[in-house]
N, C-alpha and C positions, 0 to 999 in steps of 0.2 A: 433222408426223409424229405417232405417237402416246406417247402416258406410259409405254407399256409398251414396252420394244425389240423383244419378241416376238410381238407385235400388227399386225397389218398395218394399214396407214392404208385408211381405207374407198374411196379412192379412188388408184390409178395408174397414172400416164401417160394421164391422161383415162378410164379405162375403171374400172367402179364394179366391188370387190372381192365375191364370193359365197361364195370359200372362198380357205382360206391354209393354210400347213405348212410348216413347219421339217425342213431336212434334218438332223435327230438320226441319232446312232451307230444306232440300233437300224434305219433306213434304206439301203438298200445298191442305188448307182447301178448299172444293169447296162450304161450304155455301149450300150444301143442309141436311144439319143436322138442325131440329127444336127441339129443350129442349125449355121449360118453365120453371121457378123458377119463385114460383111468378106472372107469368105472365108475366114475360118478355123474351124472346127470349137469351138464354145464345149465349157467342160469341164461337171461340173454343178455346182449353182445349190445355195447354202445354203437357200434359203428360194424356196417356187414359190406362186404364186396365183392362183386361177383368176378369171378377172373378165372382165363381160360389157362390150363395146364398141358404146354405142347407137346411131351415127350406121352401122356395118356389121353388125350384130344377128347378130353371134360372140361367141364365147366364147373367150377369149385363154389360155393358161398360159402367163403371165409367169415367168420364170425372175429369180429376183431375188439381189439381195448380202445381207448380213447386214442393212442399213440401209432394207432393198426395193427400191431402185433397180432398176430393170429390165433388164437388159441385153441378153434376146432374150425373143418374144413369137413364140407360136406358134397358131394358128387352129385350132379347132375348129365343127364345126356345132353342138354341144347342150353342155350342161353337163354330162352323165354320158360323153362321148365324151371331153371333156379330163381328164375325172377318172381313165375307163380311162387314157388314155394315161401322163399321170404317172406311174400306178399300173406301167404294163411300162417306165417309162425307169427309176423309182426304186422300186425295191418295198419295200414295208411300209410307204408311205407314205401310204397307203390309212387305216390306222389314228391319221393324225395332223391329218385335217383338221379344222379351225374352220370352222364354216359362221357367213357375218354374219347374214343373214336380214334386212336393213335394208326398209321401206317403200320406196312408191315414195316419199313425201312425206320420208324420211329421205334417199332415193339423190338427190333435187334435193337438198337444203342440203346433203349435201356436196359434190357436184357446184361448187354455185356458191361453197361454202368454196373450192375448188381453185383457181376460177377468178377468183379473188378481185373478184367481183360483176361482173366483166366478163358480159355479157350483151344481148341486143338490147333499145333502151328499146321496142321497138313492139311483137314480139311474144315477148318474154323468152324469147327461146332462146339454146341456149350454146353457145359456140365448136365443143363437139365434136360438136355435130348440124348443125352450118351447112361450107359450103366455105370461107366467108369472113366472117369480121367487121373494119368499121370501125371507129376509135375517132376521137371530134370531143371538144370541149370536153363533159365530164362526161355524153358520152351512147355508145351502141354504135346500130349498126344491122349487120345479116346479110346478104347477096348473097340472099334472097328479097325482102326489107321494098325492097331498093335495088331489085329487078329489078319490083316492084307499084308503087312508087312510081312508077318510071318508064313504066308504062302508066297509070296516074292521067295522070301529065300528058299523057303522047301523047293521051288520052283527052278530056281537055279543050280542046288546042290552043294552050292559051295559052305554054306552053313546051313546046319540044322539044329533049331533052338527044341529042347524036349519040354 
């Protein structure tokens, strides 16, 4: 988490943060936001942030608790499209966002902060860009690295995995 409670951590639920907002008094929910969890109609979210998901290249508004926890995630195309939409569930909240503005060389380390260095040893990708990752003694590999590997060996003859 971060030092500050009000801060949102640069990275949640695997998707890197671009903008955050606290739902303060001067905020006023209008109830036209519908989430399901479950089936049930979530109410609104203390704290919302918008944050980009790179492995589906969306733009999520997380609906968050005080602590950021997630609790529903909702899909946009563009990052101005999730910003309107906050803006018509919660209005005035428009005037409360923090934008990160983090590098890409900032959005990998905390990426791999998150993932706590879990990552492919062969071509250091991370779990939320892959379908699948392995864990072996003190190494990772991805369901690409596994799926070339095993045309290397088809490729050679010498083994063939079925």
């Amino acid at each position: 988490m971060c030092d500050d409670d009000h801060t949102a951590p640069p990275v949640i639920g695997s998707s890197l943060v671009r903008a955050y907002a606290e739902v303060g008094a001067s905020v006023v929910f209008t109830g036209r936001q519908c989430v399901l969890v479950d089936g049930v109609n979530v109410g609104p979210a203390s704290r919302i942030a918008v944050a980009f998901h790179e492995s589906t290249n969306d733009y999520l508004r997380l609906l968050c608790d005080d602590s950021w926890e997630s609790f529903a995630a909702v899909c946009s195309p563009t990052f101005e499209k999730a910003l309107e939409t906050a803006e018509r569930w919660y209005s005035g909240i428009g005037e409360h966002w923090v934008r990160t503005g983090f590098s890409p060389a900032e959005d990998r380390q905390h990426l791999e902060e998150y993932f706590d260095g879990g990552k492919c040893s062969f071509c250091s990708a991370l779990p939320n860009t892959s379908k699948s990752m392995f864990q072996g003694h003190n190494a990772w590999i991805c369901n690409k690295c596994v799926v070339e590997l095993k045309g290397l060996l088809d490729e050679s003859g010498d083994i063939i995995i079925e």
